[in-house]
C-alpha positions in Angstrom: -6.1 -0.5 13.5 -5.5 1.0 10.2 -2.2 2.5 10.2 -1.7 6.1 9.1 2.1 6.9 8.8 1.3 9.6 5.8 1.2 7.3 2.7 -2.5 8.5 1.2 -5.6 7.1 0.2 -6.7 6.5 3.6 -10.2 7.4 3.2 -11.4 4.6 0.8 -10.1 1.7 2.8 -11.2 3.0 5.7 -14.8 3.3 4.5 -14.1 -0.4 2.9 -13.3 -1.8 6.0 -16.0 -0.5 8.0 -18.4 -2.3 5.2 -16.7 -5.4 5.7 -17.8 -4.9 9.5 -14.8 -4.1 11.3 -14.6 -1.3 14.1 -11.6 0.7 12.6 -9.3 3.1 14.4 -6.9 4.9 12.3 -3.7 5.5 14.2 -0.8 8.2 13.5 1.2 7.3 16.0 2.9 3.9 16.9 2.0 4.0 20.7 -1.7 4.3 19.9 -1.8 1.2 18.3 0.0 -0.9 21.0 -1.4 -3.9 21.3 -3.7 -3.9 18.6 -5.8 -7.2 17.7 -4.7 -6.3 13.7 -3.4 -4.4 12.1 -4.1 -3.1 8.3 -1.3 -1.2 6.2 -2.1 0.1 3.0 0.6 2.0 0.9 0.3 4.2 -2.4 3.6 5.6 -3.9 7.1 5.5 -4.8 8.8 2.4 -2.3 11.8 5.5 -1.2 9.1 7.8 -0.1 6.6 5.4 1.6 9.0 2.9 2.9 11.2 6.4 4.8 7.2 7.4 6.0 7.1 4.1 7.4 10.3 4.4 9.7 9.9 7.8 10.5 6.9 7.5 12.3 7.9 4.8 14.1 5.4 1.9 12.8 8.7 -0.8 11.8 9.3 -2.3 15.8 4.9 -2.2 16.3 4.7 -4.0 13.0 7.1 -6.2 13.4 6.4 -7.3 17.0 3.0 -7.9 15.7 3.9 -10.2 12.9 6.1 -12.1 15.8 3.0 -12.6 18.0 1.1 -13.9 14.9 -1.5 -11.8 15.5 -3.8 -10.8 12.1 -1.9 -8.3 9.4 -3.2 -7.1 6.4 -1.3 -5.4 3.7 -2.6 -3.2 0.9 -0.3 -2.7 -2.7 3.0 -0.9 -1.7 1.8 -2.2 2.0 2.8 -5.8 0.5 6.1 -4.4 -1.1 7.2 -3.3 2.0 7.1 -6.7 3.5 10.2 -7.2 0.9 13.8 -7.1 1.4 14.6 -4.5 -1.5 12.8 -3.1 -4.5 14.0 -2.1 -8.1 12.4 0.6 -7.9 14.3 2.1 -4.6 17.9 0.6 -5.2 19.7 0.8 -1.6 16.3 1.1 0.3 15.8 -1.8 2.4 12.5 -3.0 3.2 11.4 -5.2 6.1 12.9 -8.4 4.9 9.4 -10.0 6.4 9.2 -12.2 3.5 11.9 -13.2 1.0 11.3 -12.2 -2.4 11.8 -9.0 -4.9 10.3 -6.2 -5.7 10.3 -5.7 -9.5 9.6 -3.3 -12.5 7.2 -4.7 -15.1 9.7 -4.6 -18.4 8.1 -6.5 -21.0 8.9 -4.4 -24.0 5.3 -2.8 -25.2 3.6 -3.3 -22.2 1.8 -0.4 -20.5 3.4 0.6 -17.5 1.4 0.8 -15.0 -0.4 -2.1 -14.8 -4.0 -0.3 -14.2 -7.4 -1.6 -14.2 -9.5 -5.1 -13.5 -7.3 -8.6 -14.2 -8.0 -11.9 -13.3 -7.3 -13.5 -10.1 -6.3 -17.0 -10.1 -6.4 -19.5 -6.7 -3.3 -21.1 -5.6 -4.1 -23.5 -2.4 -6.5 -22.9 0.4 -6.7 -20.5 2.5 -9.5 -18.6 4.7 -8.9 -15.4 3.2 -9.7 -16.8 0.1 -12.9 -18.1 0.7 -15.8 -17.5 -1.7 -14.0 -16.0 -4.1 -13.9 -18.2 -7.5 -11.3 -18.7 -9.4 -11.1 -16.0 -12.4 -12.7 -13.1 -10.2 -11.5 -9.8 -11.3 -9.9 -7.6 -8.9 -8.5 -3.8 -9.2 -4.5 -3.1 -10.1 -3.0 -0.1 -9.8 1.1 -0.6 -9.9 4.3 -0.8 -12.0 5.9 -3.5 -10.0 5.4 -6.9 -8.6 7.0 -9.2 -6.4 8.9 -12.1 -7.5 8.4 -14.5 -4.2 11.4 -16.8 -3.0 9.0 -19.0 -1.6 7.1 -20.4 -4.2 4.4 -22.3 -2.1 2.5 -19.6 -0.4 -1.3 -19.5 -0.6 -2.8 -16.9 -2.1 -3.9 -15.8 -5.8 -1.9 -15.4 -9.1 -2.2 -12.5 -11.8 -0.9 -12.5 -15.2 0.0 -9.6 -16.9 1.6 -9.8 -20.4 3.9 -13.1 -19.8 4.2 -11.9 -16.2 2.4 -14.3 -13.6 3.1 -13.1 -10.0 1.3 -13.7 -7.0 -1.2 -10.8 -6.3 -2.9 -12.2 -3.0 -0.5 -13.5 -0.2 -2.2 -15.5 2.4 0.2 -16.8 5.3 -1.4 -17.8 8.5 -2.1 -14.8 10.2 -0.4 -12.9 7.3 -1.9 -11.5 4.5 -1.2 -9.0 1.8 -2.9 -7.5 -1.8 -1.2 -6.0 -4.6 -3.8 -5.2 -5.7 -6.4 -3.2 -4.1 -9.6 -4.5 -2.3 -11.1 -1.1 -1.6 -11.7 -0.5 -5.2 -12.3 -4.2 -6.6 -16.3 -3.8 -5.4 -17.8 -7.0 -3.9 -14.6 -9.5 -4.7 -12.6 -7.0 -2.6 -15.3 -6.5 0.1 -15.5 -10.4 0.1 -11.6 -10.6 1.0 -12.0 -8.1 3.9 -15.0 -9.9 5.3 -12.8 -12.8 5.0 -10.6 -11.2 6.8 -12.0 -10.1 9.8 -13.5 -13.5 10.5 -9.7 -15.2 10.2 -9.1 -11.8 12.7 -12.2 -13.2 14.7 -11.3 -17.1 14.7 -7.6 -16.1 15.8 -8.4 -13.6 18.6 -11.1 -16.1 19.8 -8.9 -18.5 20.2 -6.0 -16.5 22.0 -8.3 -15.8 24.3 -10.4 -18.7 25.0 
């Protein structure tokens, strides 16, 4: 289910998705998506504006009950901010405290704000999601802040931009988020979704069996 709660740029993962082979349903509404086998939330915009979408349509109790059954998640850009407890950019605004870390604003004095166009991903541990993809592929950016992670031992991929190195690719269990953005990295991104859907696959299977 790819979850529509009015943040844009729906389109592009949706077609992305449906390359990597999934059957998507893109749902407006909480109740539509009950029960889903996963879930995908992208996110594009200011963390105020998407993170008030987000409650408003009533997507925060089917998300998190989701995450609680470990069931697959993927999140996309400001859909891995959200997972934060705050952001610099939104003082006040709480996010969903999912995982502990910060949401902060590239400040390195000369450096072009935002961070836009192909970097460098580097591996850090093993993980499904990550499979096939070498070290040093370059995958698409388009953001002005990063998360500075609590946890420094999650699996995923690193990115360094000027002498910031934050983790772009969070891969934990069933969870699994992007900051940057795997419907417009080309065949590294379509890699990661494929990826996906089998760790999707290999989890339901064994729900089930």
């Amino acid at each position: 289910m790819l979850i529509d709660y009015g943040a844009g740029n729906l389109h592009s993962v949706h077609k992305a998705l449906t390359e990597a082979g999934m059957q998507v349903e893109r749902v407006a509404r909480p109740e539509e998506a009950v029960g889903a086998d996963a879930l995908v939330l992208p996110g594009q915009g200011h963390f105020r504006q998407v993170m008030s979408s987000f409650r408003t349509s009533g997507f925060e109790e089917l998300v998190r009950e989701h995450l609680a059954q470990s069931k697959p998640f993927l999140g996309i850009c400001v859909g891995l901010q959200l997972l934060m407890s705050t952001s610099e950019e939104a003082p006040g605004v709480a996010g969903l405290g999912i995982l502990a870390g910060e949401v902060k604003r590239f400040e390195e004095p000369g450096l072009p704000v935002p961070h836009m166009g192909w970097n460098r991903l580097r591996l850090v541990g093993h993980s499904p999601l990550l499979a096939g993809i070498a070290d040093g592929a370059f995958a698409y950016f388009a953001h002005s802040y990063y998360v500075a992670f609590s946890d420094h031992n999650l699996d995923g991929t690193t990115t360094t931009y000027g002498s910031t190195t934050f983790l772009s690719t969070v891969a934990a269990d069933n969870l699994c988020a992007t900051q940057f953005h795997p419907e417009k990295s080309q065949g590294i991104g379509l890699k990661l979704l494929v990826n996906f859907r089998r760790l999707a696959e290999r989890t339901l299977a064994g729900t089930r069996s």
